[in-house]
C-alpha positions as CSV (number, residue, x, y, z in Angstrom):
1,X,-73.4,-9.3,-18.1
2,X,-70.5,-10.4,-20.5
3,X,-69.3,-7.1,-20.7
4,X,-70.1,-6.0,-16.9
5,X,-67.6,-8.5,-16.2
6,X,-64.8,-8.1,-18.5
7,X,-64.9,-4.5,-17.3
8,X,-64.8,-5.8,-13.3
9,X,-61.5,-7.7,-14.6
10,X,-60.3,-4.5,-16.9
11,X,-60.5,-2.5,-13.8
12,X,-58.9,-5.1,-11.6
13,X,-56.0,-5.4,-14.0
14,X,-55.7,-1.5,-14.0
15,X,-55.5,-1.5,-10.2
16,X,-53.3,-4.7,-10.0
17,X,-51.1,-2.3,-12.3
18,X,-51.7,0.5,-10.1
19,X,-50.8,-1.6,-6.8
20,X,-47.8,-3.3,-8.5
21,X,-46.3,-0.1,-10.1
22,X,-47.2,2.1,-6.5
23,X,-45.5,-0.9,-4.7
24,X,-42.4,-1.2,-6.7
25,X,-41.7,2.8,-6.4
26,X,-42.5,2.1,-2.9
27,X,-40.1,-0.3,-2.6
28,X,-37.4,1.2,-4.3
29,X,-37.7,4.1,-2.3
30,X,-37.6,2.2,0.7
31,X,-34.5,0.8,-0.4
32,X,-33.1,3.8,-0.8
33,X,-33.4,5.0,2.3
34,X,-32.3,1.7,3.7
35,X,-29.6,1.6,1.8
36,X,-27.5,4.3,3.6
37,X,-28.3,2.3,7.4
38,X,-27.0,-1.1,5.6
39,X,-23.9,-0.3,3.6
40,X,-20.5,-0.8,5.0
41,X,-18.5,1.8,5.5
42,X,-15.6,1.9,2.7
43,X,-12.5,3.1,4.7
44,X,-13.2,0.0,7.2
45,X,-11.7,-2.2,4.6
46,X,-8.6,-0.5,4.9
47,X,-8.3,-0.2,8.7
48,X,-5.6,-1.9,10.7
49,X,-7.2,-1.8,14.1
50,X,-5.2,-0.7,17.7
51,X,-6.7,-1.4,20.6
52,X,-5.8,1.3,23.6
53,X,-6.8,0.5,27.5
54,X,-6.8,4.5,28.2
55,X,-5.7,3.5,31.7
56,X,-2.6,2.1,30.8
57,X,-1.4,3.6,28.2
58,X,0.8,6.7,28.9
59,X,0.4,8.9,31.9
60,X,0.8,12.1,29.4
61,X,-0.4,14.5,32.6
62,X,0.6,13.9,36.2
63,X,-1.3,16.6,37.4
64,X,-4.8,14.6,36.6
65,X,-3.7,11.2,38.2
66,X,-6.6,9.8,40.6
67,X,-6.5,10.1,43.4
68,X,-7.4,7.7,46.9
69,X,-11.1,9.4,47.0
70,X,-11.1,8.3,43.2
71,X,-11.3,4.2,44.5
72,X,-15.1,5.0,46.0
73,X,-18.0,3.3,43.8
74,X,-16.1,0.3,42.8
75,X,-14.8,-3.1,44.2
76,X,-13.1,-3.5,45.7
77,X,-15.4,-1.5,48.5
78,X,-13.2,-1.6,51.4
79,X,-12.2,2.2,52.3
80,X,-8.7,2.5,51.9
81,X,-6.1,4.1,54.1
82,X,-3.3,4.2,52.8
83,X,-2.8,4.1,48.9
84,X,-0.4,5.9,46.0
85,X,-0.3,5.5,42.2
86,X,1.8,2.6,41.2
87,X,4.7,3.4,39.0
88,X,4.6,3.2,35.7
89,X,7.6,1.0,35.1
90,X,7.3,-1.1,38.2
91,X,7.7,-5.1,38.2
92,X,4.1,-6.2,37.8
93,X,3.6,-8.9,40.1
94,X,5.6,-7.1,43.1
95,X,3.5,-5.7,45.9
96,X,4.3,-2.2,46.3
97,X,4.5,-0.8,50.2
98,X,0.9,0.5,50.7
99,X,-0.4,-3.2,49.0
100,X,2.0,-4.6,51.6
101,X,0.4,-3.2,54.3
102,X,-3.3,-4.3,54.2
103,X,-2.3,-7.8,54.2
104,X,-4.2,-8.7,50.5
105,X,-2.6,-10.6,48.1
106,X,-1.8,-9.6,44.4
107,X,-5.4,-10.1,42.5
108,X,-7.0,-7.5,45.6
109,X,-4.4,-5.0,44.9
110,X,-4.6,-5.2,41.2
111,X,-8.0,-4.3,41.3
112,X,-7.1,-0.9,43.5
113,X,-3.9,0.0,41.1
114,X,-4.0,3.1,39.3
115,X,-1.5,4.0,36.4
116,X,-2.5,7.3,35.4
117,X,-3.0,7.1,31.9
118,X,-5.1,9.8,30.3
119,X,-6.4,11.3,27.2
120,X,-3.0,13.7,27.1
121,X,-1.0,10.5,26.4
122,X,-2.8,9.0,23.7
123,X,-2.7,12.5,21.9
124,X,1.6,12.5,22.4
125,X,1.1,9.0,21.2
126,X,-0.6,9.5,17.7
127,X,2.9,10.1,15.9
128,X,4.1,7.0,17.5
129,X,0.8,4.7,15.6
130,X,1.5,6.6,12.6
131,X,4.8,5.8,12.4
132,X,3.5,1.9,13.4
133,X,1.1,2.0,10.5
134,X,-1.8,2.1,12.2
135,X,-4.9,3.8,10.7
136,X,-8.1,3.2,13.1
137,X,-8.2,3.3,17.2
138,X,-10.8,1.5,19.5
139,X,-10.9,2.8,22.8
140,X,-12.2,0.8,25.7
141,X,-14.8,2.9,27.5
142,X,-13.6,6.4,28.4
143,X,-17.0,7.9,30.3
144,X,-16.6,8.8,33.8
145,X,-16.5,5.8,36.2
146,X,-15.0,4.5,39.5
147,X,-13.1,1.4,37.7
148,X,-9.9,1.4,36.4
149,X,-11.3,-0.5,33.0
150,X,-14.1,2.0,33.0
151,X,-17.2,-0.6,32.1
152,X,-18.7,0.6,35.2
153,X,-20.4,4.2,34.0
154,X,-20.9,6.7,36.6
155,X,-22.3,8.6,33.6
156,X,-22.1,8.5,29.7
157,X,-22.4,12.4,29.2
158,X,-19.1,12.9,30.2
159,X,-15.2,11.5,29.6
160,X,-13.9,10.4,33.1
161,X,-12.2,13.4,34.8
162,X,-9.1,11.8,35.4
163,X,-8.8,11.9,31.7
164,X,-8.5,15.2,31.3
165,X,-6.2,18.6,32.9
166,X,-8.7,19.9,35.5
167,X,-10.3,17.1,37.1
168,X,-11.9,19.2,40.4
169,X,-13.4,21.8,37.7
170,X,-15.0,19.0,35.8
171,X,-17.2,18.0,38.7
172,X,-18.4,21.4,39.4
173,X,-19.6,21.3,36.0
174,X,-20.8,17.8,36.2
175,X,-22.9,19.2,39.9
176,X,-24.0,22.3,37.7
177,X,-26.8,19.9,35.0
178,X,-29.5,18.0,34.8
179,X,-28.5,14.1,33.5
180,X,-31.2,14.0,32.1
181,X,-31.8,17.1,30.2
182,X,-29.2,17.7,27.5
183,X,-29.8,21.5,27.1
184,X,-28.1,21.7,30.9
185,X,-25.1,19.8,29.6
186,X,-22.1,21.8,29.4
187,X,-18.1,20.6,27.9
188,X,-15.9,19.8,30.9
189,X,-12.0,20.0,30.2
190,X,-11.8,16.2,29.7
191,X,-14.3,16.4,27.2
192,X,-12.9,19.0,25.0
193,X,-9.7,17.4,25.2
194,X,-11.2,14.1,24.0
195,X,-13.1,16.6,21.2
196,X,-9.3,17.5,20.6
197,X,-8.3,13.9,20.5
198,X,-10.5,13.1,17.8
199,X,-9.2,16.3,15.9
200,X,-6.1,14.9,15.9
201,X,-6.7,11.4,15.0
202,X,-8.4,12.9,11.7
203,X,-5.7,15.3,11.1
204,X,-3.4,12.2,10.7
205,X,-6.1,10.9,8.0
206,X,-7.2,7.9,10.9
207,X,-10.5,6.6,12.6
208,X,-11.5,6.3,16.1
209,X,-14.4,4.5,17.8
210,X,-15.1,4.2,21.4
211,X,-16.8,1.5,23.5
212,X,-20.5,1.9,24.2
213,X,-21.5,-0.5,26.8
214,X,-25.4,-0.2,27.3
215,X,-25.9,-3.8,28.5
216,X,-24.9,-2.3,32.3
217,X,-23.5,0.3,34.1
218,X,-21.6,1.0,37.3
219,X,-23.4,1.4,40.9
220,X,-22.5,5.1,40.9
221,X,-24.4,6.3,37.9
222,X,-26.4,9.1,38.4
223,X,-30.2,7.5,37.9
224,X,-29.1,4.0,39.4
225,X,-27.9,6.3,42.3
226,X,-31.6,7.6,42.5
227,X,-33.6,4.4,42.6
228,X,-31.6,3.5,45.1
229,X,-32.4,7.0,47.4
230,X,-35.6,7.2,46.4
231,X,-37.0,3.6,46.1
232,X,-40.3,3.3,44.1
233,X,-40.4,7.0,44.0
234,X,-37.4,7.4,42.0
235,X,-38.9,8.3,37.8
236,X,-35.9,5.9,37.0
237,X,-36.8,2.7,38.7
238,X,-38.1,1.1,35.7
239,X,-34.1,2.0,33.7
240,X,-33.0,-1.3,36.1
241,X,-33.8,-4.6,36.7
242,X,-34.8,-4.4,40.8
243,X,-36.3,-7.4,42.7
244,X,-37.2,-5.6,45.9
245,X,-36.8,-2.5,47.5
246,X,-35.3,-0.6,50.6
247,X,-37.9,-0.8,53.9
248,X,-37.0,2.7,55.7
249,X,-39.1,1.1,58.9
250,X,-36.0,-2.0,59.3
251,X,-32.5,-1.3,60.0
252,X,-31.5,-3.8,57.1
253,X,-31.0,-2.5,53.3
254,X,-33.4,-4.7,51.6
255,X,-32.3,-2.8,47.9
256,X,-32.0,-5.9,45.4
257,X,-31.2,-6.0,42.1
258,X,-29.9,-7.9,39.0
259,X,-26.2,-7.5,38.0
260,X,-24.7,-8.1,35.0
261,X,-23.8,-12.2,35.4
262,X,-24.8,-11.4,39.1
263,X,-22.1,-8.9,39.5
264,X,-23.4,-6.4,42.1
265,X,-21.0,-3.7,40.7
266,X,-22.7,-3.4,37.2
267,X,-26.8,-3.1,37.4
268,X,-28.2,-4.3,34.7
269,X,-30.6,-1.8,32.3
270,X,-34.1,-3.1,31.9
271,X,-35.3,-4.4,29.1
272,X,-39.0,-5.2,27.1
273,X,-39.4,-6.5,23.8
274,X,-38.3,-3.3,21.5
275,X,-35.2,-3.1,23.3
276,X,-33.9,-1.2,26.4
277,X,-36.6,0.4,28.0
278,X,-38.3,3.9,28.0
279,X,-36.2,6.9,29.2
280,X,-32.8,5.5,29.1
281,X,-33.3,4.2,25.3
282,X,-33.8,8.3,25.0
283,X,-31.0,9.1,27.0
284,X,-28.4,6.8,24.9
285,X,-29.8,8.9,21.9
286,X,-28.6,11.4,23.5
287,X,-25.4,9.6,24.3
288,X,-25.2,9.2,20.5
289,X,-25.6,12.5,19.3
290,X,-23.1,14.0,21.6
291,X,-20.3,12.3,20.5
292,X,-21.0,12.0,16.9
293,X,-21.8,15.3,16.0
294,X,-20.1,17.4,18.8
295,X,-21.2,20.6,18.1
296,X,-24.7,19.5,16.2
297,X,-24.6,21.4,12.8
298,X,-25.0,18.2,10.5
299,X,-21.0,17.6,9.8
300,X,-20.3,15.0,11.9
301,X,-16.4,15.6,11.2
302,X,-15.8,16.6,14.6
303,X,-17.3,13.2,15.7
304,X,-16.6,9.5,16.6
305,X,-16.1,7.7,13.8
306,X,-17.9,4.7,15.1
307,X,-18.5,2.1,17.9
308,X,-17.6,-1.2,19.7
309,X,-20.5,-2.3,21.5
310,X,-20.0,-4.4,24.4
311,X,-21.7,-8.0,25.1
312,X,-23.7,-7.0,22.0
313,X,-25.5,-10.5,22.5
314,X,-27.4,-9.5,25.7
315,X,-28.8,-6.7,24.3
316,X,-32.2,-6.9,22.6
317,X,-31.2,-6.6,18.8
318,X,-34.8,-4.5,18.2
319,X,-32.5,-1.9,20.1
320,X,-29.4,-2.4,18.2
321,X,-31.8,-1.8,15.4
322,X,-32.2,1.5,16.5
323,X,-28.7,2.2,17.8
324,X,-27.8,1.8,14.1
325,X,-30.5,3.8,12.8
326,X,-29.5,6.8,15.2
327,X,-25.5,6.9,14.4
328,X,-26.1,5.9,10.3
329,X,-28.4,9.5,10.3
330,X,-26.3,11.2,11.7
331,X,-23.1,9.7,9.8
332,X,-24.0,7.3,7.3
333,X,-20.4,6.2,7.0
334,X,-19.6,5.1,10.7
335,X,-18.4,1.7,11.8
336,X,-20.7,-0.3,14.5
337,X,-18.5,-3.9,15.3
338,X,-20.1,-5.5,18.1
339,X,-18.9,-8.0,20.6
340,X,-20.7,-11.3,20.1
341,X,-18.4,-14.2,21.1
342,X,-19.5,-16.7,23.4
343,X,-22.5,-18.6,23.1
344,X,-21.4,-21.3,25.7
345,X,-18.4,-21.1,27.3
346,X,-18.2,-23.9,28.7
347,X,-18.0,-25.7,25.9
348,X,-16.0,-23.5,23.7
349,X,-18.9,-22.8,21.2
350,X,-19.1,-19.3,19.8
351,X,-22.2,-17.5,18.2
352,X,-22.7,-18.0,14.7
353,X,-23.1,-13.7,14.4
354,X,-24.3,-13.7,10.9
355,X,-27.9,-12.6,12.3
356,X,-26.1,-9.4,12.9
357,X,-24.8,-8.7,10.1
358,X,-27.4,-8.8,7.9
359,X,-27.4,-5.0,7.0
360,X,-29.6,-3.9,9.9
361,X,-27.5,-3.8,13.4
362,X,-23.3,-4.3,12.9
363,X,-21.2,-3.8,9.6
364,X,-18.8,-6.3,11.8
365,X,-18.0,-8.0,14.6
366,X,-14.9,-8.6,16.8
367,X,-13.6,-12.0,15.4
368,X,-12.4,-13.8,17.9
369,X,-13.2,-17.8,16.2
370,X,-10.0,-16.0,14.1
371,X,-8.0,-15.8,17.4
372,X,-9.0,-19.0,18.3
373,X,-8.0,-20.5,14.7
374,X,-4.7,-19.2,15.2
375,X,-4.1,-20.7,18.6
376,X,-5.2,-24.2,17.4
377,X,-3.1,-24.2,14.1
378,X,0.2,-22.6,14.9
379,X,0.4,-23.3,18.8
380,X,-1.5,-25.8,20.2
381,X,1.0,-29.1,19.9
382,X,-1.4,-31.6,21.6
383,X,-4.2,-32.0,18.9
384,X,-2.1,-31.6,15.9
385,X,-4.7,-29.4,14.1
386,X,-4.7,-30.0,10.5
387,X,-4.7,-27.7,7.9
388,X,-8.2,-29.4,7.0
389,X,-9.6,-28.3,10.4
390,X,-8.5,-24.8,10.0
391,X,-10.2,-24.3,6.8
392,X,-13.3,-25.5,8.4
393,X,-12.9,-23.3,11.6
394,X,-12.0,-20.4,9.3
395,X,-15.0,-21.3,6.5
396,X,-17.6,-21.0,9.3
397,X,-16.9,-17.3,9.0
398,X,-16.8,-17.0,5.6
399,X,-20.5,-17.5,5.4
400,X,-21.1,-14.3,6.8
401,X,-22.6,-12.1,4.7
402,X,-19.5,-10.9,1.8
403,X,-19.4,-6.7,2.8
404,X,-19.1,-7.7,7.0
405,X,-16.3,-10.4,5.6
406,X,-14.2,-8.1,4.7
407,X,-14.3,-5.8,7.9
408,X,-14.5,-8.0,10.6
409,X,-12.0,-7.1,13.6
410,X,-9.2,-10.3,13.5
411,X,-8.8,-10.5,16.8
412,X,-5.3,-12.7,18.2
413,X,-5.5,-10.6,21.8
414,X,-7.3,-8.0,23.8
415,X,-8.1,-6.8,27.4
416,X,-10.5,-10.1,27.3
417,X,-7.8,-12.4,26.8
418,X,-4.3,-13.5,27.7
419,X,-1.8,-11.6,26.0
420,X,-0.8,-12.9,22.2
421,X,2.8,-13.3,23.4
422,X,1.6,-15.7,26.4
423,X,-0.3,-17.8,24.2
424,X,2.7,-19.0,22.6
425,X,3.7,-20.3,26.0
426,X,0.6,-21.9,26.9
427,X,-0.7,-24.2,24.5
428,X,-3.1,-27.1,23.9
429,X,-6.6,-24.5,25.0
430,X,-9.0,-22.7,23.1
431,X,-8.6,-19.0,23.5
432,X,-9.8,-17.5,26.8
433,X,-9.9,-21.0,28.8
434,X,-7.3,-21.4,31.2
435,X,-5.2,-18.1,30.8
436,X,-5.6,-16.9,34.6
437,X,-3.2,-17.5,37.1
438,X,-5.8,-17.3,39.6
439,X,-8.1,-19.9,38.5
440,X,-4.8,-21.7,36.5
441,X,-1.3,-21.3,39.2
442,X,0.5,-23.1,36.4
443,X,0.3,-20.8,33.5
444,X,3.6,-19.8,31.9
445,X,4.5,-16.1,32.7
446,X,7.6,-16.0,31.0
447,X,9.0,-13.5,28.1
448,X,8.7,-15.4,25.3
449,X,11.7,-17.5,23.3
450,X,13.1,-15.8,20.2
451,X,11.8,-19.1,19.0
452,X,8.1,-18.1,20.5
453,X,8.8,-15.3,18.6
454,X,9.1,-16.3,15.4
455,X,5.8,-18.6,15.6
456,X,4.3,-14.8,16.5
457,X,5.5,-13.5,12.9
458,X,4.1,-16.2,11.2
459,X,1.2,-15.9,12.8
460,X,0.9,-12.2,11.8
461,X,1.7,-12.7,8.5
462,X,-1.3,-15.0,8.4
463,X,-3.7,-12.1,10.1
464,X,-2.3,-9.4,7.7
465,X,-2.9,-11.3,4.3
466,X,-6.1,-13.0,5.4
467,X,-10.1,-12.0,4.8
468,X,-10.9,-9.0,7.3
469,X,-8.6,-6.5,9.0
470,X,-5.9,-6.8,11.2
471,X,-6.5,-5.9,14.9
472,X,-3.3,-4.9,17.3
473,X,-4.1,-5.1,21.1
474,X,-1.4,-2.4,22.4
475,X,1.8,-3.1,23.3
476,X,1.6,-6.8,21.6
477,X,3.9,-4.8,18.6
478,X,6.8,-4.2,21.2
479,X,6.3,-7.6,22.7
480,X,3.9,-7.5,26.1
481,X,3.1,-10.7,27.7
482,X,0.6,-11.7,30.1
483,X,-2.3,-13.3,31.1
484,X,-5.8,-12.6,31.4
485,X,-7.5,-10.0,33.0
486,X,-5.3,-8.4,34.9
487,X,-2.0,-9.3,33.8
488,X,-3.0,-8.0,30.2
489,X,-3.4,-4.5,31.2
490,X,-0.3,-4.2,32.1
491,X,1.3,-0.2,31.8
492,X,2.3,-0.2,28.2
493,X,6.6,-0.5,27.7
494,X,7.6,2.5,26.0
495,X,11.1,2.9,25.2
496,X,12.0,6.4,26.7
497,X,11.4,5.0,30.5
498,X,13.5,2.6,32.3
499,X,11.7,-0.7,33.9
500,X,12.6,-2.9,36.6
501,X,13.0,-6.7,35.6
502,X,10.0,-8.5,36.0
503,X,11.2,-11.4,38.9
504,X,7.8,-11.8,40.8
505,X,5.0,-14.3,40.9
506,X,2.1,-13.8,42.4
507,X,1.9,-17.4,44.1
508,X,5.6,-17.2,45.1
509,X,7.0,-19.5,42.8
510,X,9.9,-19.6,41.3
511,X,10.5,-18.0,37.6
512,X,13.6,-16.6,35.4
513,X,14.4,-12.7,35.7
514,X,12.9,-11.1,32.2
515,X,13.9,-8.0,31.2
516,X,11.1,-5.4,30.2
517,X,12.1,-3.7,27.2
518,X,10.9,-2.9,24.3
519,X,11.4,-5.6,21.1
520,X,12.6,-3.3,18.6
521,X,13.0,-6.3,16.0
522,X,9.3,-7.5,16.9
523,X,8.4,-3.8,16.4
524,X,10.1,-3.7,12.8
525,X,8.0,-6.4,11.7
526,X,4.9,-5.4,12.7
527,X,5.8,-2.1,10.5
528,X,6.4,-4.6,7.8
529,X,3.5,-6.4,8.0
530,X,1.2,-3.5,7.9
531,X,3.2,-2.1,4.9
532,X,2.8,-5.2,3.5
533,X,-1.3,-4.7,3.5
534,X,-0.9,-1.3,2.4
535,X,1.0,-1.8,-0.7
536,X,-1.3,-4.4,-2.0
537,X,-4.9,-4.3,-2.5
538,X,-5.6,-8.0,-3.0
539,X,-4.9,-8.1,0.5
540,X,-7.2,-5.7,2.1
541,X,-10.2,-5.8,-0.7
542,X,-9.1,-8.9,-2.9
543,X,-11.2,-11.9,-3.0
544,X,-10.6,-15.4,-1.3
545,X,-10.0,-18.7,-1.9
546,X,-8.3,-21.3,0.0
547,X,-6.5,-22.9,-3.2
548,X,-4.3,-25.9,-1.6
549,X,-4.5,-28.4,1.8
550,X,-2.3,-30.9,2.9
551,X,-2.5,-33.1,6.0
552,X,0.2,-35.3,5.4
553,X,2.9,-32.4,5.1
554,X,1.0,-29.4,7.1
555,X,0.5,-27.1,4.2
556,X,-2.0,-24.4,4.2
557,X,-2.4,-22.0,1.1
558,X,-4.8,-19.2,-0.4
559,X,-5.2,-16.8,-2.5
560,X,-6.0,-13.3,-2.7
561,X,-6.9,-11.6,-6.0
562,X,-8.2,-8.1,-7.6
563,X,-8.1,-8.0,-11.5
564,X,-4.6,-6.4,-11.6
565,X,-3.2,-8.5,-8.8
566,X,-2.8,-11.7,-7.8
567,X,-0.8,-12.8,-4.4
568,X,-0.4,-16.5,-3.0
569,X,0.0,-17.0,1.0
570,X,1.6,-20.6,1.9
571,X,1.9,-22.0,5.2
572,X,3.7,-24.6,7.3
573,X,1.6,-25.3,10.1
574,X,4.3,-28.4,11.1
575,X,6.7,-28.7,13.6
576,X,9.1,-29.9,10.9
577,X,10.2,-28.1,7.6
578,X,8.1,-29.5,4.4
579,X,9.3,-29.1,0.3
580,X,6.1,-27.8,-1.5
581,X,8.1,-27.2,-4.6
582,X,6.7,-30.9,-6.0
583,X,3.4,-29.2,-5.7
584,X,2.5,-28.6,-9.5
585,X,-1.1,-27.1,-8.0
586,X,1.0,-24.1,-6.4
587,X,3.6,-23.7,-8.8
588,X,3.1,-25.0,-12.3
589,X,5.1,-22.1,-13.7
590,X,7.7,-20.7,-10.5
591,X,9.1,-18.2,-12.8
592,X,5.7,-15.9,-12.8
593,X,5.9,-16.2,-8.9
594,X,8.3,-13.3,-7.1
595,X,8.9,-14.0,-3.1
596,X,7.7,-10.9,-1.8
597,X,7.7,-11.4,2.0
598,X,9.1,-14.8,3.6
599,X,12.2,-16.0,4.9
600,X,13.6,-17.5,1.6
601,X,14.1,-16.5,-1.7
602,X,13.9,-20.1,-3.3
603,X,10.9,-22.2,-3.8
604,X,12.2,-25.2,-1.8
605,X,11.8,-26.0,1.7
606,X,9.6,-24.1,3.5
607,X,10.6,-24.1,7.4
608,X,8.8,-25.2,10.5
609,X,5.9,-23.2,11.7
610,X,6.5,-20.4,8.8
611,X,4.7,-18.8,5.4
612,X,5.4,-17.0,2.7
613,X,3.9,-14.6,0.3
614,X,4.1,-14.5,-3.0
615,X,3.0,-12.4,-6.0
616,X,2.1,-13.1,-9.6
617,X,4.4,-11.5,-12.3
C-alpha cells in the first residue's frame, strides 16, 4: 500500500515536472511571439512629429482643385449655386463674393471653403521639413470623402481624388470594383501618388503615419450608402448602428440612425463585445494591408509607417487588440498613437490612458494633459500655477508604463485646438475650453506680441528637452494664429506667395491690421530647438527626474541623463525675473555646468517666463 502510494506521488511529481517544464516552454514561446506585437518601435524615440491638414497645406496642382459638385455628401447640405475656390492667401475672416451672396455668415461659409491642397504639395514640401528638422509626419485622414477635414469616409480603399492629378479617371476606376472584394481593387492616380509620397518621405530617412478613423464614417460611404437603398435587405445593415428603417408605402423617409455624438453626417459603425462588428472588422483588415504593404510581397518598405487612430476611446479596445495584431504582422516596427483625451469635458478631466499602453493596443498616445500643462504654467496668469502643480499634472503621466513615456506625441496644438500662438493671447482656460469665437465672441484674434513670442520659445524649449517627443502642428514654426476649429486650419503662410493683411472679424468688431507673413526669427528657433534634441541623447532617450521646485520664486528644474551625458533644464515660470545662483541643490560646483541653450551666459538671474539648458562638463 506504502509503496502503491509513494509511486501515485512519484508519478505526480514526474507530471507536476512535466506540466511545469511544458508550461514554462509554453510560456516562453508565447512571449516570444508576443513580444514583437508589444515592443515599441525604436526610431519613435527619435521622432519630432509634424502635423499636416492635407487640405491646407499647399495647393501643389491646380488642375485637381474640387470642384462645386465636390461639396455633395457633406454639411453643409444646401445645393449651392454659385461657389469658387478661395484663395490661398486671402484674409481669413473676409467673406469672399460668392459667400457674400447667399446671405450666411462666416462659420456657414467656412464649412463650404475649399483651398486646394493636395498630395503634390506635401511631396514639393518634404525639402522644406527637412530643412525644419523634422523627421516623422501625421497626416489627418486622406481617404476619399466629401469634407474638407476628411473624417467623413466616402471609402477607405482609396486616397480622395482631389488629392491626386486625374481626379475624373479616379472615379471610373473607383465605379469599375467591388468595395468589398479586394481582388477588384485597382491603384487610382491619387493613390500611386500617395504610394510616391511615402517613397519620398523614406528617401529623406523620415516616417509617416496616417489617420484611421474607424469609430465613424461619412453618409456617402459606399455600404452606409446601401443600407440606406436597400433597407433591411442591404448585407451591410448590421456595419451601422440603425434605429428604424425607410417605409417605401409613406411619403416620409423614416431612415434613422446613430451619429457619432448625434452628428447625422458621421454614422456610427456597429459594435458587439469583440470589437466592431462582422464584415467591416474584415474590411478594415483589408484597409490595413493595403497601405502597409502596398504591393503585398512581405517588405512593408513601400508602406505607412504607422497610425493615429481617431477617438480611440469609443472604440471597443478587443478591436484595437486586433488592429494592433494585424499592422505589428505585417510590420513589427510600426507606430500606433491613439487619441484618448477627454473623459469629461465638462469638467476638464482627461483619461488616465495607461490601460492602453500596456503592450497590447498603442505604443503611445497623443499627449494632450502636456498641452494643457503648458497652458496652466507659462500662460495662464489668473491661478498662478505653481511649479508644484505642474509636477503633479506632468507626474500623472509619468506613471504610464516607461517604453510609451518615452514616445508619447507632446501635443501644445492641433486641428482640435486653438492655435499655440492664440493661446498666448487667451489665458486663464484649460486647453480646448473657450477657444471658439462662435461659442466665445471675445476671444483674442490678434498676431501675437514679440513678447507673446518669447513665452512661445520658452515653452518650446520645455517640449524639446522634456520626456516624450516633440509634436509641431503646421504652420505654428512660422507663427499661425487662430482659434479652434475652423480658424486653425487656416491655408498654411508660405513665404514665396504674397497675403493680404488679416483686418476682418467675423462678428464685426473692431481689431488691429496684422500682417501675414512668415516669422522667419520664430522659424530659426524652432530649427534650433530640434537641433538641440538631435545633438543630445539625454534628451530624446535619457532618463528623468524633476531634481528642484520652488513656489516662492517660480523655479522649475529636471534632469535628463544617459551614462555619458548629463543635461539640466531650469525654468522661470514667474512673471518676474528670479536669482537661482543661491541654489546650492542646482549648482554646487557652476564651473562643471556649460550654458548650452538660454538667453544668458551667466548663472545669475534668470528672466521672467524663460529656461535654460545646461550641460555637465
Amino acid at each position: 500500500m506504502k509503496k502503491a502510494r509513494k509511486n501515485e506521488y512519484q508519478n505526480r511529481f514526474i507530471r507536476c515536472c512535466l506540466a511545469f517544464i511544458i508550461g514554462s516552454v509554453l510560456m516562453i514561446s508565447c512571449n516570444r511571439n508576443l513580444s514583437k506585437y508589444e515592443v515599441v518601435p525604436d526610431w519613435a524615440k527619435d521622432a519630432i512629429w509634424y502635423q499636416i491638414f492635407p487640405e491646407r497645406f499647399r495647393n501643389g496642382d491646380y488642375s485637381n482643385n474640387p470642384t462645386i459638385e465636390t461639396l455633395e455628401g457633406t454639411w453643409p447640405y444646401d445645393k449651392q449655386t454659385e461657389w469658387q475656390i478661395t484663395p490661398w492667401t486671402a484674409d481669413w475672416y473676409k467673406l469672399q463674393p460668392w459667400e457674400e451672396k447667399n446671405g450666411r455668415g462666416f462659420y456657414y461659409n467656412a464649412q463650404l471653403r475649399r483651398y486646394g491642397g493636395d498630395l503634390q504639395g506635401i511631396i514639393d514640401k518634404l525639402d522644406y521639413l527637412k530643412e525644419l528638422g523634422v523627421n516623422a509626419i501625421y497626416l489627418t485622414p486622406i481617404f476619399e470623402s466629401a469634407s474638407l477635414h476628411k473624417y467623413g469616409a466616402t471609402m477607405y480603399h482609396h486616397i480622395d481624388n482631389n488629392f491626386g492629378p486625374d481626379p475624373k479617371g479616379d472615379i471610373e476606376i473607383w465605379n469599375s470594383e467591388t468595395p468589398d472584394e479586394p481582388s477588384t481593387w485597382r491603384w487610382t492616380s491619387a493613390d500611386r501618388l500617395f504610394l510616391k509620397l511615402i517613397n519620398e518621405v523614406h528617401n529623406r530617412d523620415m516616417k509617416i503615419i496616417i489617420d484611421g478613423v474607424f469609430n465613424h464614417v461619412g453618409i456617402p460611404f459606399w455600404a452606409f450608402q446601401d443600407v440606406k437603398k436597400k433597407g433591411r435587405q442591404s448585407k451591410y445593415q448590421g456595419w451601422f448602428i440603425i434605429n428604424s428603417f425607410d417605409k417605401p408605402s409613406t411619403p416620409e423617409d423614416e431612415f434613422k440612425y446613430q451619429g457619432w455624438y448625434g452628428i447625422p453626417d458621421l454614422p456610427e459603425i456597429s459594435e458587439n463585445e469583440k470589437g466592431l462588428v462582422f464584415g467591416i472588422r474584415e474590411h478594415i483588415h483589408d484597409i490595413v494591408k493595403r497601405w502597409m504593404d502596398p504591393d503585398n510581397d512581405g517588405n512593408p518598405s513601400d508602406g505607412i509607417d504607422g497610425w493615429r487612430l481617431d477617438v480611440a476611446d469609443m472604440v471597443n479596445n478587443e478591436f484595437w487588440r486586433d488592429f494592433r495584431r494585424w499592422v505589428k504582422e505585417i510590420n513589427p516596427d510600426a507606430y500606433l498613437t491613439g487619441e484618448v483625451w477627454w473623459e469629461d469635458f465638462q469638467n476638464n478631466k482627461m483619461f488616465d490612458a495607461s490601460p492602453w499602453l500596456q503592450g497590447d493596443i498603442f505604443d503611445a498616445v497623443m499627449n494632450y494633459k502636456f498641452g494643457d500643462a503648458m497652458l496652466k504654467a507659462f500662460i495662464d496668469r489668473k491661478t498662478h500655477f505653481l511649479p508644484s502643480e505642474l509636477d503633479a499634472l506632468l507626474s500623472e503621466v509619468r506613471k504610464y508604463p516607461k517604453e510609451s513615456q518615452y514616445v508619447l506625441q507632446n501635443i501644445i496644438s492641433s486641428h482640435d485646438t486653438e492655435r499655440f500662438a492664440s493661446m498666448l493671447l487667451n489665458p486663464d482656460r484649460c486647453i480646448d475650453h473657450g477657444g471658439n469665437l462662435s461659442y466665445n465672441k471675445d476671444f483674442n484674434v490678434q498676431k501675437p506680441t514679440k513678447e507673446e513670442r518669447n513665452v512661445q520659445k520658452t515653452i518650446l524649449m520645455f517640449q524639446f528637452t522634456y520626456l516624450g517627443t516633440p509634436y509641431i502642428y503646421y504652420g505654428d514654426e512660422v507663427g499661425m494664429w487662430g482659434a479652434d476649429d475652423p480658424d486653425n486650419r487656416k491655408p498654411m503662410i508660405w513665404s514665396d506667395l504674397k497675403y493680404e493683411n488679416e483686418t476682418h472679424h467675423p462678428f464685426g468688431l473692431k481689431r488691429q491690421k496684422d500682417t501675414v507673413e512668415v516669422n522667419k526669427d520664430l522659424f530659426r528657433f524652432y530649427q534650433s530647438v530640434i537641433k538641440l534634441r538631435k545633438d543630445h541623447e539625454s534628451l530624446r532617450r535619457g532618463k528623468y527626474k524633476t531634481v528642484y521646485i520652488d513656489d516662492m520664486k517660480y523655479i522649475f528644474a529636471f534632469e535628463r541623463w544617459t551614462k555619458d551625458e548629463k543635461i539640466l533644464v531650469v525654468f522661470n515660470i514667474s512673471d518676474s525675473s528670479q536669482n537661482i545662483q543661491p541654489e546650492k541643490y542646482l549648482f554646487p560646483d557652476p564651473k562643471k555646468w556649460e550654458l548650452i541653450f538660454g538667453n544668458s551666459r551667466t548663472l545669475g538671474k534668470i528672466p521672467a517666463k524663460s529656461g535654460r539648458v545646461y550641460k555637465k562638463r
